[in-house]
Backbone of each chain as ProteinMPNN parsed JSONL, in Angstrom:
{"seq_chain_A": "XXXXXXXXXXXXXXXXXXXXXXXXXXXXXXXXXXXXXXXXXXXXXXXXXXXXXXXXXXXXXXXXXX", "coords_chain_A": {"N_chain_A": [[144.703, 109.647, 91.412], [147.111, 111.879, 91.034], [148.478, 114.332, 89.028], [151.46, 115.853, 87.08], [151.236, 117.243, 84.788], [150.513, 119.423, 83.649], [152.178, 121.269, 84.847], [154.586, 120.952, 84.055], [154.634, 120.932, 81.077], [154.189, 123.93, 81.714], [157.056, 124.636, 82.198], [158.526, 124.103, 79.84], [157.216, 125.504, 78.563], [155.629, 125.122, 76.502], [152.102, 125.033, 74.598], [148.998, 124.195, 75.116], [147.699, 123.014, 73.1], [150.365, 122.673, 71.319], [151.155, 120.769, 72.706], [149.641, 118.462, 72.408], [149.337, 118.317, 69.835], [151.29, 117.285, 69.342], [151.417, 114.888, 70.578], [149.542, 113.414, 69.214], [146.957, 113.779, 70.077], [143.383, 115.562, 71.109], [142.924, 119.114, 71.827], [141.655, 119.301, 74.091], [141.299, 116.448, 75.212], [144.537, 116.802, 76.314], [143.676, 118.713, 78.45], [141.585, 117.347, 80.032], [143.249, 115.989, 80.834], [144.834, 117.109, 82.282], [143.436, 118.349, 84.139], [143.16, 116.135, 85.344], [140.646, 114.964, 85.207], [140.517, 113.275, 83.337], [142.445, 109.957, 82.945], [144.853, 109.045, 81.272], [146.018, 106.339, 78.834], [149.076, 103.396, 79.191], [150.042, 103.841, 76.858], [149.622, 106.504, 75.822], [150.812, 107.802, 77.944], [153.254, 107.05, 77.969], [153.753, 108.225, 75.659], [153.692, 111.352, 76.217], [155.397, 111.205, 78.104], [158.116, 110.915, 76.81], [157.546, 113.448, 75.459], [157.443, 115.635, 76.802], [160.036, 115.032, 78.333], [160.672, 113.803, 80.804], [160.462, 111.397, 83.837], [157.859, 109.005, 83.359], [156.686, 108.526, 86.275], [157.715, 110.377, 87.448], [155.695, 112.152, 86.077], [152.788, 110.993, 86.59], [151.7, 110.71, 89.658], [150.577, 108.387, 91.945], [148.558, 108.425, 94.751], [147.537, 108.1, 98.368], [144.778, 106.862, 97.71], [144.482, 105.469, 95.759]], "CA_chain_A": [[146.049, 109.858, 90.884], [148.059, 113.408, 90.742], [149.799, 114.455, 87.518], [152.48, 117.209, 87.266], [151.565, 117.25, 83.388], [150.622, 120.939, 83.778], [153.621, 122.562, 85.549], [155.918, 120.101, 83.243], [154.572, 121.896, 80.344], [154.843, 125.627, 81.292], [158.065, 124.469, 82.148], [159.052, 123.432, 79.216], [157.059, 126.841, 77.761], [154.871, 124.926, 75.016], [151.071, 125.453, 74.949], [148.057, 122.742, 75.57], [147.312, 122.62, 71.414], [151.208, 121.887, 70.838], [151.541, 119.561, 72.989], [148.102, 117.525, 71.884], [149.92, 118.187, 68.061], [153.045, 116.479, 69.188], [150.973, 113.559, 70.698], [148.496, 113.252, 68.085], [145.578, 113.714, 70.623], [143.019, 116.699, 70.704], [143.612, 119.62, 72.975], [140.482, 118.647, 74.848], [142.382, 115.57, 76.204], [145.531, 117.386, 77.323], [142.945, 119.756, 79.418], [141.127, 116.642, 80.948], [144.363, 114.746, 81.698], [145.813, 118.08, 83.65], [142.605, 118.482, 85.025], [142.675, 115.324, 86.577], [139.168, 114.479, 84.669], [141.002, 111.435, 82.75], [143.526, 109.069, 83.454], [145.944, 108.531, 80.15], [146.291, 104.676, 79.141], [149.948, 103.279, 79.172], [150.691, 104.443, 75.413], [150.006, 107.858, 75.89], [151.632, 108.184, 79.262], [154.888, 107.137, 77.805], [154.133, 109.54, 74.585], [153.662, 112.45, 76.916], [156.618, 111.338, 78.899], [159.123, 111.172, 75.904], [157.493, 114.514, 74.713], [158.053, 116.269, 78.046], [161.462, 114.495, 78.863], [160.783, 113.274, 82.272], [159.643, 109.862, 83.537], [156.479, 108.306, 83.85], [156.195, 108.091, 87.607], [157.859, 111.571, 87.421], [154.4, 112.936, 85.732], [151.671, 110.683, 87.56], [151.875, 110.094, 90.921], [149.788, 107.632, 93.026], [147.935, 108.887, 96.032], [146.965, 107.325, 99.169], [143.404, 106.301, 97.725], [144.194, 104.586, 94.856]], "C_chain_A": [[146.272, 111.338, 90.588], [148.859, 113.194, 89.869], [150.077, 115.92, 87.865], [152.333, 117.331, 85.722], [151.371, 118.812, 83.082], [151.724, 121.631, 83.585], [154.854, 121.451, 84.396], [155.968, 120.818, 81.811], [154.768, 122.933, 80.256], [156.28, 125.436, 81.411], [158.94, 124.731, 81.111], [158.435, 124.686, 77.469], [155.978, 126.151, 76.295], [153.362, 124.815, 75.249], [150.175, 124.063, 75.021], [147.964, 121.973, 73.752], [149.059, 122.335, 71.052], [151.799, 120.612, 71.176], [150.457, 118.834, 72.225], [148.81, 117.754, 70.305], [151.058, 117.441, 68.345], [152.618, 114.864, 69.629], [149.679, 112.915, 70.096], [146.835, 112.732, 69.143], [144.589, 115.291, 70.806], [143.545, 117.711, 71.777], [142.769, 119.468, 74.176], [140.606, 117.239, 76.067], [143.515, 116.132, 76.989], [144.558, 118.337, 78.49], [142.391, 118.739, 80.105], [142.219, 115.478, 81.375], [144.831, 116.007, 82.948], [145.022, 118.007, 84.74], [141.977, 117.557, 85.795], [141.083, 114.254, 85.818], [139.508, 113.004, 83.959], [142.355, 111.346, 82.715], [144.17, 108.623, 82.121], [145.768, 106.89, 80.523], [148.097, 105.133, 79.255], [150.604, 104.291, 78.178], [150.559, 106.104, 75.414], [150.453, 108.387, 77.045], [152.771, 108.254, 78.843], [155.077, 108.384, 76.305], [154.401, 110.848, 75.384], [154.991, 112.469, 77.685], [158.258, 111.975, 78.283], [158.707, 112.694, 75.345], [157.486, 115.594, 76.083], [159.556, 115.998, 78.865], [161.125, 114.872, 79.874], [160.005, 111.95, 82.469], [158.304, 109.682, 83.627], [156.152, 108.801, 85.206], [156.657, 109.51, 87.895], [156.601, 112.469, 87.255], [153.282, 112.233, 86.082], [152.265, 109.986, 88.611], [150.577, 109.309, 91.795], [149.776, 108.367, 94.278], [147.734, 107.983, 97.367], [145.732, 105.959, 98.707], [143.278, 105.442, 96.718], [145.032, 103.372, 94.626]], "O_chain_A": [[145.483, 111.908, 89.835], [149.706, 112.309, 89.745], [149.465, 116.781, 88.496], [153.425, 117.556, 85.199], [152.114, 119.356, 82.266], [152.156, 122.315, 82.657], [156.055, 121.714, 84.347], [157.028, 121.242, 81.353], [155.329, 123.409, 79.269], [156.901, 126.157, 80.629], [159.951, 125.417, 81.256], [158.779, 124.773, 76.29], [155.73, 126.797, 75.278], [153.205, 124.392, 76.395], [150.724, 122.962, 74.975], [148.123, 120.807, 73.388], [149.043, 121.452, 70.195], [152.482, 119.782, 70.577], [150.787, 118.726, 71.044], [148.449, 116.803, 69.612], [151.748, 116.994, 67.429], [153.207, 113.86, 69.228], [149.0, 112.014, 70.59], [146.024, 111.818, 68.998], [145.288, 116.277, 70.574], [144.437, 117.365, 72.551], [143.312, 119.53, 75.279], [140.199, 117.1, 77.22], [143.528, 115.995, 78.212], [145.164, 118.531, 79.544], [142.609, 119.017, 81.284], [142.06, 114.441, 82.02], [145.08, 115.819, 84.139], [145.373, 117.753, 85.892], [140.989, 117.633, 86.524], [140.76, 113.088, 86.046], [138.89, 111.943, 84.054], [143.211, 112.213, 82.538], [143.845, 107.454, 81.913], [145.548, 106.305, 81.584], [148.561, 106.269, 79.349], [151.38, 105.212, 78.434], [151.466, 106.814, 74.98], [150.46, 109.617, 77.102], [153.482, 109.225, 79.105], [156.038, 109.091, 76.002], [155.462, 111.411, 75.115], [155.615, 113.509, 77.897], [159.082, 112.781, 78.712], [159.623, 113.224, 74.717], [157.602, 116.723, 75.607], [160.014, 116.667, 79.792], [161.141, 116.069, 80.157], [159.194, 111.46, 81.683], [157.686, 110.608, 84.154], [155.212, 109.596, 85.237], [155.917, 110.029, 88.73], [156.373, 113.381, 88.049], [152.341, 112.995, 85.861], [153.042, 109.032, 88.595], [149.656, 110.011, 92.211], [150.779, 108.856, 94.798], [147.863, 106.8, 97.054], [145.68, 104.779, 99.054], [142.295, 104.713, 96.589], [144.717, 102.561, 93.755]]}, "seq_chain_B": "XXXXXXXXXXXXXXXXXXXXXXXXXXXXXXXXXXXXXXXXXXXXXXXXXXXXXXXXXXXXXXXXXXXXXXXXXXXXXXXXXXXXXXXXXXXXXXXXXXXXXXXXXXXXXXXXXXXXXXXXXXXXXXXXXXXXXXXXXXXXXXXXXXX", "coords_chain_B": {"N_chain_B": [[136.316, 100.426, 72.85], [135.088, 100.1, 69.255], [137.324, 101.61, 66.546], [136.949, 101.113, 63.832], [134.111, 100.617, 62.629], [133.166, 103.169, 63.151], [132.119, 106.315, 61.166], [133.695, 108.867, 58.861], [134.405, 111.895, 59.235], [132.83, 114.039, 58.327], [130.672, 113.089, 57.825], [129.44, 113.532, 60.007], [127.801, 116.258, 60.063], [126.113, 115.726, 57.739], [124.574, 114.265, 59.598], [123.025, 115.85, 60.958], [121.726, 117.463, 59.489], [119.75, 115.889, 58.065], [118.907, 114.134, 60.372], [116.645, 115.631, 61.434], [115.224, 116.964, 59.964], [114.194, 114.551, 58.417], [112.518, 113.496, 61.037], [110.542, 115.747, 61.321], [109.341, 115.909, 58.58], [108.123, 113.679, 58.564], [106.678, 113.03, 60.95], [104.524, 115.281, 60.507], [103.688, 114.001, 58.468], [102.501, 112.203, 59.201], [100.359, 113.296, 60.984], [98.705, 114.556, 58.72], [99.489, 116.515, 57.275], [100.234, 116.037, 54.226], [97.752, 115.199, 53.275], [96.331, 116.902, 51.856], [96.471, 116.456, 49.518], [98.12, 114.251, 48.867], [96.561, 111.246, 48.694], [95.463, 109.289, 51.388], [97.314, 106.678, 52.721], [97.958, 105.806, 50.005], [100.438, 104.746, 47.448], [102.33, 107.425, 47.36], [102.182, 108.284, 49.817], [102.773, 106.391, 51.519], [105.815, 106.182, 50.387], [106.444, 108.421, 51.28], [106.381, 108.304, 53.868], [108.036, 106.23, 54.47], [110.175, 106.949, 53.464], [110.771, 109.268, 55.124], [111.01, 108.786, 57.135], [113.37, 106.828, 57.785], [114.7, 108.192, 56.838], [115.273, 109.814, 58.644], [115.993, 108.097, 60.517], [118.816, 107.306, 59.321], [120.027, 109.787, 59.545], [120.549, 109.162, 62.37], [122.132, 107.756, 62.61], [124.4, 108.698, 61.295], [124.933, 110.353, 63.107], [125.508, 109.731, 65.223], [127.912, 107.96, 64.909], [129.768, 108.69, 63.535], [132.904, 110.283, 63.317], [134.683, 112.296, 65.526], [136.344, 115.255, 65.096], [138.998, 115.152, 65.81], [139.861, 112.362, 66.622], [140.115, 110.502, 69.72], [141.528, 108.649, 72.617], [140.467, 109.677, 74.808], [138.074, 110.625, 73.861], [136.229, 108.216, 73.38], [136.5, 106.867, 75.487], [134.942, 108.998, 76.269], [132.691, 108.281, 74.31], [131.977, 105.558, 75.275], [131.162, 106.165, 78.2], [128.573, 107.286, 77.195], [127.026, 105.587, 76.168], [126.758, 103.685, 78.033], [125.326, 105.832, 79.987], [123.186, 106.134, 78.354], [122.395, 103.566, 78.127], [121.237, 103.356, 81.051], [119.39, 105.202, 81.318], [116.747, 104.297, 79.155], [116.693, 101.945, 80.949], [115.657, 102.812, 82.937], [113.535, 104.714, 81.806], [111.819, 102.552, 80.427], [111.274, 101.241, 83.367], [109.893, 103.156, 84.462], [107.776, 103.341, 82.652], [106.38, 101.484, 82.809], [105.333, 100.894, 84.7], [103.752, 103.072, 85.165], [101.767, 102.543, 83.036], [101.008, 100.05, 84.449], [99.994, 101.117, 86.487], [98.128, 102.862, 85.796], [94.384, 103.836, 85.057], [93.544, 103.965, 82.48], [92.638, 101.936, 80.093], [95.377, 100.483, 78.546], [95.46, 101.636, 74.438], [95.522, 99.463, 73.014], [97.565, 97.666, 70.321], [98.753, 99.312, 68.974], [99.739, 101.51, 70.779], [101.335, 100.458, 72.096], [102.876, 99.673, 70.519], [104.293, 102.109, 69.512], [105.42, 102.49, 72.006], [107.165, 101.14, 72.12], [108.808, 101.636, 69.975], [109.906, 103.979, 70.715], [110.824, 103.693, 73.149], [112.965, 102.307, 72.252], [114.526, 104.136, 70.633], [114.949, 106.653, 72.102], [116.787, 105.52, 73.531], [119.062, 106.519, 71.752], [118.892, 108.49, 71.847], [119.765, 109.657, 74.104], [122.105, 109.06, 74.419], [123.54, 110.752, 72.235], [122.665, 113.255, 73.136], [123.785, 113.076, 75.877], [126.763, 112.621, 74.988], [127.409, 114.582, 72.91], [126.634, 117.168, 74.471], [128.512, 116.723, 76.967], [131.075, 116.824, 75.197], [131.11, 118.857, 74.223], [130.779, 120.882, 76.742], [133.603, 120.22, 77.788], [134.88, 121.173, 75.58], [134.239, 123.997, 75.921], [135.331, 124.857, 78.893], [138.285, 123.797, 78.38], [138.921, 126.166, 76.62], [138.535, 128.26, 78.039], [140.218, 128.065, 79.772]], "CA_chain_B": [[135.664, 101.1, 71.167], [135.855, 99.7, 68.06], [137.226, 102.549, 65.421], [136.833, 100.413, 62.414], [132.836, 101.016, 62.903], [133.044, 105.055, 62.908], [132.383, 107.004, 60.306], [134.304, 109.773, 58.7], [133.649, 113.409, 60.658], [131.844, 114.95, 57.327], [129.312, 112.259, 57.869], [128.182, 114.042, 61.248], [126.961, 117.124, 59.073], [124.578, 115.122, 56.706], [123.773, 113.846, 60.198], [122.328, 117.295, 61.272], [120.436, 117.803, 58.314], [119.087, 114.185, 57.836], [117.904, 113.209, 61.303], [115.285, 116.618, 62.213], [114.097, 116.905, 58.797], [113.365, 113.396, 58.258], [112.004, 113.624, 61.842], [109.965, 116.984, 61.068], [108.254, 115.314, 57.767], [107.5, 112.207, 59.2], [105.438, 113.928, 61.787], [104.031, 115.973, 59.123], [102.712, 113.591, 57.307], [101.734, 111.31, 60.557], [99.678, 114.411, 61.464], [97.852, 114.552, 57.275], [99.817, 117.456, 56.895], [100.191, 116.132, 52.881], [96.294, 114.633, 53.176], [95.405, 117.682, 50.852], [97.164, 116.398, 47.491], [98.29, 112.775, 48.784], [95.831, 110.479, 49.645], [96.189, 108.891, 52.828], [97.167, 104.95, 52.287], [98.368, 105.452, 48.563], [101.928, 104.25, 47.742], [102.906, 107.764, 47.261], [102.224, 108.822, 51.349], [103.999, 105.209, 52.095], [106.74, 106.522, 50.277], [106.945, 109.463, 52.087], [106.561, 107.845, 55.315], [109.204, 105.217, 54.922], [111.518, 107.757, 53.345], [110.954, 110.435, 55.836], [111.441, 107.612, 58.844], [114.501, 105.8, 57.278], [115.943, 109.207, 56.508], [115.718, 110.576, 60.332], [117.315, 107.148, 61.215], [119.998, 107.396, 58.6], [120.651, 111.355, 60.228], [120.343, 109.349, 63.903], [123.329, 106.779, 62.593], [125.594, 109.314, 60.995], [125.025, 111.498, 64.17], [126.318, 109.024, 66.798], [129.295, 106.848, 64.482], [130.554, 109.71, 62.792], [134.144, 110.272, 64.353], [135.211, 113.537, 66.12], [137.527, 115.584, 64.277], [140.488, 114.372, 66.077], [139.297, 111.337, 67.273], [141.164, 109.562, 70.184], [140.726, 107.965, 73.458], [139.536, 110.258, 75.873], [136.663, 110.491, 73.201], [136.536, 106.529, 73.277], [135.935, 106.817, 76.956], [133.173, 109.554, 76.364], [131.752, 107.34, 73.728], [131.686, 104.463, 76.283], [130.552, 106.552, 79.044], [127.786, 107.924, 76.577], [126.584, 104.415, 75.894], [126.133, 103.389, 79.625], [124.199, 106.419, 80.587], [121.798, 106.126, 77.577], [121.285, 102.722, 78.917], [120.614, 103.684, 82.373], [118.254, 106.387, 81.271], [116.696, 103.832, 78.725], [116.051, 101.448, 81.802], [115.015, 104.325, 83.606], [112.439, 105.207, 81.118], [111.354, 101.179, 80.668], [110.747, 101.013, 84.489], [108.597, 104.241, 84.521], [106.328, 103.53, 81.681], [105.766, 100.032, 82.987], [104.696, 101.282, 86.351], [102.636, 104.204, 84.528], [100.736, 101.573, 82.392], [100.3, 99.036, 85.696], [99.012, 101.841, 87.504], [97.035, 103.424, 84.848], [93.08, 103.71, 85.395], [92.882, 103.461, 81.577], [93.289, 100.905, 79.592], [95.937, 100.806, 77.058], [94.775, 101.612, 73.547], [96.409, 97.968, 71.997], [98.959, 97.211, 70.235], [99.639, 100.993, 68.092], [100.575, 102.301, 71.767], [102.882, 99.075, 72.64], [104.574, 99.788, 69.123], [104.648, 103.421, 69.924], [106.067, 102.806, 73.547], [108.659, 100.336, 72.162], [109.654, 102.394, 69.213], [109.778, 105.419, 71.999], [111.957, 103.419, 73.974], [114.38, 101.924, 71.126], [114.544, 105.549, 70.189], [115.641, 107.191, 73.466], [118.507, 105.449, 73.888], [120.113, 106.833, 71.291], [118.711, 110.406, 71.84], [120.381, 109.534, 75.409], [123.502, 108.581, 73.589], [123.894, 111.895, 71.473], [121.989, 114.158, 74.143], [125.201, 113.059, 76.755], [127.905, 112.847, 74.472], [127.215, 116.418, 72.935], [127.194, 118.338, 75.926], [129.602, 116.69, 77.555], [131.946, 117.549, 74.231], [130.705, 121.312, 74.601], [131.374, 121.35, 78.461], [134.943, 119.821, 77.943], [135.8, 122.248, 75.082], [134.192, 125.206, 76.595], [136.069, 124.403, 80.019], [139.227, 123.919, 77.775], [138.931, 127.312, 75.728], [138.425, 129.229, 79.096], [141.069, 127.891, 80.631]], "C_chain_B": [[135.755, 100.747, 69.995], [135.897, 101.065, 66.977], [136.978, 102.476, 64.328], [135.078, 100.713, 62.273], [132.184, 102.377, 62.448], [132.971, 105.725, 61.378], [133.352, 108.204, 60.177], [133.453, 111.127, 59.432], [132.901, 113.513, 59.785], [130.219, 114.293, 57.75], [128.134, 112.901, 59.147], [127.501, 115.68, 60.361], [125.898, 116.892, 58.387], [123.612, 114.871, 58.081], [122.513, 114.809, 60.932], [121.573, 117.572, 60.431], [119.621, 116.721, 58.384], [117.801, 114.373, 58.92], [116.444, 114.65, 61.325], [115.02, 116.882, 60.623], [113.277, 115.897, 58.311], [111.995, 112.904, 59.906], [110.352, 114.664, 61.364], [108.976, 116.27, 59.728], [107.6, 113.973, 57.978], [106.026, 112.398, 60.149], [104.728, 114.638, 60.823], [103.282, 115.017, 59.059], [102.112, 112.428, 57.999], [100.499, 111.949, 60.575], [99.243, 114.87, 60.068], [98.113, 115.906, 56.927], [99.837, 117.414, 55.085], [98.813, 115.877, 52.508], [96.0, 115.726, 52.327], [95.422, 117.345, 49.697], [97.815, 115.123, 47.532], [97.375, 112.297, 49.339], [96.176, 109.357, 50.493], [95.97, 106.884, 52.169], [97.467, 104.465, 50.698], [100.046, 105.133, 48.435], [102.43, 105.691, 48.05], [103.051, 108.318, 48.807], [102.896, 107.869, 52.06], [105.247, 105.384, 51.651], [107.434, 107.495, 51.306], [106.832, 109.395, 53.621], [107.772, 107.513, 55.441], [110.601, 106.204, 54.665], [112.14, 108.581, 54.995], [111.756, 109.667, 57.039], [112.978, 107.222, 58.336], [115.086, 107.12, 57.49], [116.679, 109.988, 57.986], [116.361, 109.303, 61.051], [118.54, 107.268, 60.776], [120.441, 108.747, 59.48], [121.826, 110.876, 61.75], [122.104, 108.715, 63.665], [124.749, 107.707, 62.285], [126.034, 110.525, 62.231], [125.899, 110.505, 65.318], [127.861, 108.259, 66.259], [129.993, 108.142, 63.987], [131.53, 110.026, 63.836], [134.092, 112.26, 64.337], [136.394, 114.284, 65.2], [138.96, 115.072, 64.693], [140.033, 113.234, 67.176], [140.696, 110.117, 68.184], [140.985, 108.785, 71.407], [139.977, 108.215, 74.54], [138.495, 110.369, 74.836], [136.231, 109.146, 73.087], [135.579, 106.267, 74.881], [135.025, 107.631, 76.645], [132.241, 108.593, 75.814], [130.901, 106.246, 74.755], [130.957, 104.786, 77.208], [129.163, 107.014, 78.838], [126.771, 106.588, 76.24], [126.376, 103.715, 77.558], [125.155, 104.567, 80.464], [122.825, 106.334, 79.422], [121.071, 104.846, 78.13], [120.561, 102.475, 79.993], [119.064, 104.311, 81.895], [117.042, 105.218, 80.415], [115.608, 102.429, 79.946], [115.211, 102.018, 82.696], [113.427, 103.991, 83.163], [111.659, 103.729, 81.124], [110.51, 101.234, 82.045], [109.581, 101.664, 84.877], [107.192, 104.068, 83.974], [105.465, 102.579, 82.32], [104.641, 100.282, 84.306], [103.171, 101.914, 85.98], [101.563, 103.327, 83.943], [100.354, 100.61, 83.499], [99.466, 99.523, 86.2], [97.813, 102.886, 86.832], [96.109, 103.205, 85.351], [92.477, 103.212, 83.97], [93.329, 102.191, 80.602], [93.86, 101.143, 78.594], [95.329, 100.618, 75.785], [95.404, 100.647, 72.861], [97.256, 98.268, 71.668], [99.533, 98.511, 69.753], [100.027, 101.324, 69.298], [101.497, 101.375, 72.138], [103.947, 99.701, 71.688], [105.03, 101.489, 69.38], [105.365, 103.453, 71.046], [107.753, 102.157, 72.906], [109.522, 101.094, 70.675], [110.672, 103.583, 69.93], [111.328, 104.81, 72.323], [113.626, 102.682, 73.155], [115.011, 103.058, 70.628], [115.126, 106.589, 71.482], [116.841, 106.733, 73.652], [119.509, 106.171, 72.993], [119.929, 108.346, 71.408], [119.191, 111.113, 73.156], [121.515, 110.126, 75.021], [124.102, 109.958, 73.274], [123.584, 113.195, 72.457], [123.937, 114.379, 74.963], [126.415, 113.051, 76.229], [128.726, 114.197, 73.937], [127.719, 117.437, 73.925], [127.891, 117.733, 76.66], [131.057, 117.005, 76.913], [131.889, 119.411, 74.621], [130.981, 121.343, 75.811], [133.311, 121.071, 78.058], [135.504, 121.072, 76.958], [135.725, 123.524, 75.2], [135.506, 125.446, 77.659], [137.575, 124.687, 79.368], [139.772, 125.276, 76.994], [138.901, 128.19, 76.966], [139.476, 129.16, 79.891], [142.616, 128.472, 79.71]], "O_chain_B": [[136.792, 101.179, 69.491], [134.847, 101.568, 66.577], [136.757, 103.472, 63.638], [135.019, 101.352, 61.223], [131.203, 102.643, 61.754], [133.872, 105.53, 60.563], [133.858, 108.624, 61.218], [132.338, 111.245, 59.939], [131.823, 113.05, 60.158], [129.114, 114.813, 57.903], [126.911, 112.87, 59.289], [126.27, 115.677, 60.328], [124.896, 117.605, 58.344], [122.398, 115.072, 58.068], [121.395, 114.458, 61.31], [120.498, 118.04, 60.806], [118.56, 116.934, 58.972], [116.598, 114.588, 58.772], [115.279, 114.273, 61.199], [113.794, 116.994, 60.622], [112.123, 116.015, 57.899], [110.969, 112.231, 59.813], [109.264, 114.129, 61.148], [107.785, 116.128, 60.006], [106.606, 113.481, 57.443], [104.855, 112.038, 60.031], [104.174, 113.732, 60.201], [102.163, 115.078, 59.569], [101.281, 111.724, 57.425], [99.514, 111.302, 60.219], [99.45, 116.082, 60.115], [97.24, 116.56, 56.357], [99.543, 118.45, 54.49], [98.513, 116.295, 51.39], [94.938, 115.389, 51.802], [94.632, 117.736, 48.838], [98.167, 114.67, 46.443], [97.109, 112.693, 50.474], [97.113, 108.593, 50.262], [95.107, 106.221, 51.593], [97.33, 103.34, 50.217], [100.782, 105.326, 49.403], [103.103, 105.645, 49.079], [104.141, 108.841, 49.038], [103.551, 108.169, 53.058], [106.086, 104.822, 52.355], [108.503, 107.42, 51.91], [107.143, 110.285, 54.412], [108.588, 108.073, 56.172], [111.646, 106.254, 55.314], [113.187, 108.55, 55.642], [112.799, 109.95, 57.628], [113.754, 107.759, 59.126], [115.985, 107.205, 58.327], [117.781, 110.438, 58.299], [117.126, 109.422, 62.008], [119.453, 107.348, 61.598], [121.421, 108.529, 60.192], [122.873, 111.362, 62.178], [123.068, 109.089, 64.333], [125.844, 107.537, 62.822], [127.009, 111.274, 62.286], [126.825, 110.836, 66.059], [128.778, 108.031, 67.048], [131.131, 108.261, 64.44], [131.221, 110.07, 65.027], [133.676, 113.099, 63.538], [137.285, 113.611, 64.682], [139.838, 114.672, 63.929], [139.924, 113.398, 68.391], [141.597, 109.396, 67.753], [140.028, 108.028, 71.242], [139.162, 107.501, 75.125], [137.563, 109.876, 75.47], [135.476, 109.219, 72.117], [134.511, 105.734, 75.182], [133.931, 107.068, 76.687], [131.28, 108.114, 76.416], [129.691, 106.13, 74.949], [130.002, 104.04, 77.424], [128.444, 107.2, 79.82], [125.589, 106.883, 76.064], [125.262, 103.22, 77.731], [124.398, 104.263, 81.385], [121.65, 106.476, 79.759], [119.894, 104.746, 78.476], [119.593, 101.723, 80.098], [117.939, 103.874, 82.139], [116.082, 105.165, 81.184], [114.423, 102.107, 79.854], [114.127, 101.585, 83.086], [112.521, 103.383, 83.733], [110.74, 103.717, 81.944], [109.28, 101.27, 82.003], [108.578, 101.183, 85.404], [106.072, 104.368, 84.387], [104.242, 102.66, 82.433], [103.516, 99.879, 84.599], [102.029, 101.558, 86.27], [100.434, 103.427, 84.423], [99.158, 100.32, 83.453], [98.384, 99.012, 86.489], [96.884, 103.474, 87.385], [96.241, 102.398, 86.272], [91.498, 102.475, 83.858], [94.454, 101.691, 80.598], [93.361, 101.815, 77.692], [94.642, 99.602, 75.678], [95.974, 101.098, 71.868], [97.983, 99.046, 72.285], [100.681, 98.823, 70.067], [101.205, 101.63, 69.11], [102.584, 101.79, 72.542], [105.119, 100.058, 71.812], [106.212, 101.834, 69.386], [106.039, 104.471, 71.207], [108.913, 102.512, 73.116], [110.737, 101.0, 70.498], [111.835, 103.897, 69.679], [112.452, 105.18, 71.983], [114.815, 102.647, 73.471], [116.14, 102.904, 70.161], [116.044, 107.322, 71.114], [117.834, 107.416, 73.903], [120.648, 106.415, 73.39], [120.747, 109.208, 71.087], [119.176, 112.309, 73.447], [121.891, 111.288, 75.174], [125.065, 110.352, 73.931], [124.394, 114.122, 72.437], [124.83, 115.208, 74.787], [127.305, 113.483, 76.961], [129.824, 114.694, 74.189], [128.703, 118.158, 74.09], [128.067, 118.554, 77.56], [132.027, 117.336, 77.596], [132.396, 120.455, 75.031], [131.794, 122.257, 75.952], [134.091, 122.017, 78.169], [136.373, 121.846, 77.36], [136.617, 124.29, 74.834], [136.503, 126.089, 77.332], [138.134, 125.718, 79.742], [140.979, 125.407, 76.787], [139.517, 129.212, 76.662], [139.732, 130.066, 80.684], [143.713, 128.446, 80.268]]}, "name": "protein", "num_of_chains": 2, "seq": "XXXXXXXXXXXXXXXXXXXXXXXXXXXXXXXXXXXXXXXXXXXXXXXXXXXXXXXXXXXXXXXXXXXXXXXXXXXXXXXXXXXXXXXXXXXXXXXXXXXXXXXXXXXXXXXXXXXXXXXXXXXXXXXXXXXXXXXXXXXXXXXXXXXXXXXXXXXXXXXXXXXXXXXXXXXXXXXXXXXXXXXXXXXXXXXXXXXXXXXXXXXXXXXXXXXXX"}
């Protein structure tokens, strides 16, 4: 699975530690969700979504392989 | 994961002191390091056995439950992931010894090396446990701080 949770953030201009303060997770998680290393459950997909205003399927995308 | 289980973070601090000192006098006094001024087999060297032992378990418990400062689920998943490689390694180590002792020339010294192998090996897993969870914390927040 490919996430745009990166580029949605500089976007949006706020840093890895405010986001991870706005979704009450460490900043250690936001760095292994960008980086692909872990896969968000449901509940923090849709926190991240509402705290980036854009959708779900907007910020992970399905690949061929999975 | 269950979170209800975890201790509070502070608790991993005592756990740093606890486990390698109670470790460190245990050995000690395995090895008649007090034999000058306790005599060996009196309550007060069984004290200081059971303490020393109990106390480097108590260290081992507050070292692995003790929660992360911001504890959430990508640490949930390390946890988890940290608990399936200790048991690999764990079987690992099981399979090895067994072999090592089949194929031995000597004969095992009875039962003190059984209880020594199986303490060994009840004892590894969790030194698996904390070993992989650790540095995979320190890689992730290195990695994270560099980036």
């Amino acid at each position: 699975m490919k996430n745009n949770v990166r580029e949605e953030r500089i976007k949006l201009d706020i840093t890895q530690q405010e986001l991870a303060d706005a979704i009450s997770v460490s900043r250690q998680t936001i760095f292994a969700i960008e980086t692909g290393k872990y896969t968000p459950s449901v509940i923090l997909a849709l926190k991240l979504s509402q705290c980036l205003k854009r959708k779900v399927e907007d910020l992970f995308v399905l690949e061929k392989e999975d | 994961m269950i979170q209800k289980v975890l201790l509070p973070h502070r608790y991993k601090k005592a756990g740093v002191w606890f486990a390698p000192i109670g470790f460190i006098t245990w050995c000690a006094a395995q090895q008649g390091a007090f034999s000058g001024w306790i005599e060996t087999g009196s309550w007060q060297m069984v004290t200081i056995l059971a303490t020393s032992f109990f106390g480097f378990l108590a260290g081992l418990y507050f070292l692995i439950f003790a929660k992360e400062k911001n504890e959430d689920e990508y640490i949930a998943k390390l946890r988890l992931q940290s608990f399936q490689t200790a048991a690999f390694g764990q079987l690992a180590f099981f399979i090895l010894s067994f072999v090592y002792i089949a194929l031995s020339v000597n004969e095992p010294a009875g039962d003190a090396q059984l209880e020594l192998f199986l303490i060994l090996a009840i004892l590894l897993f969790w030194v698996f446990y904390i070993a992989y969870f650790n540095i995979t914390m320190y890689r992730i927040r290195k990695m994270a701080h560099e980036k």
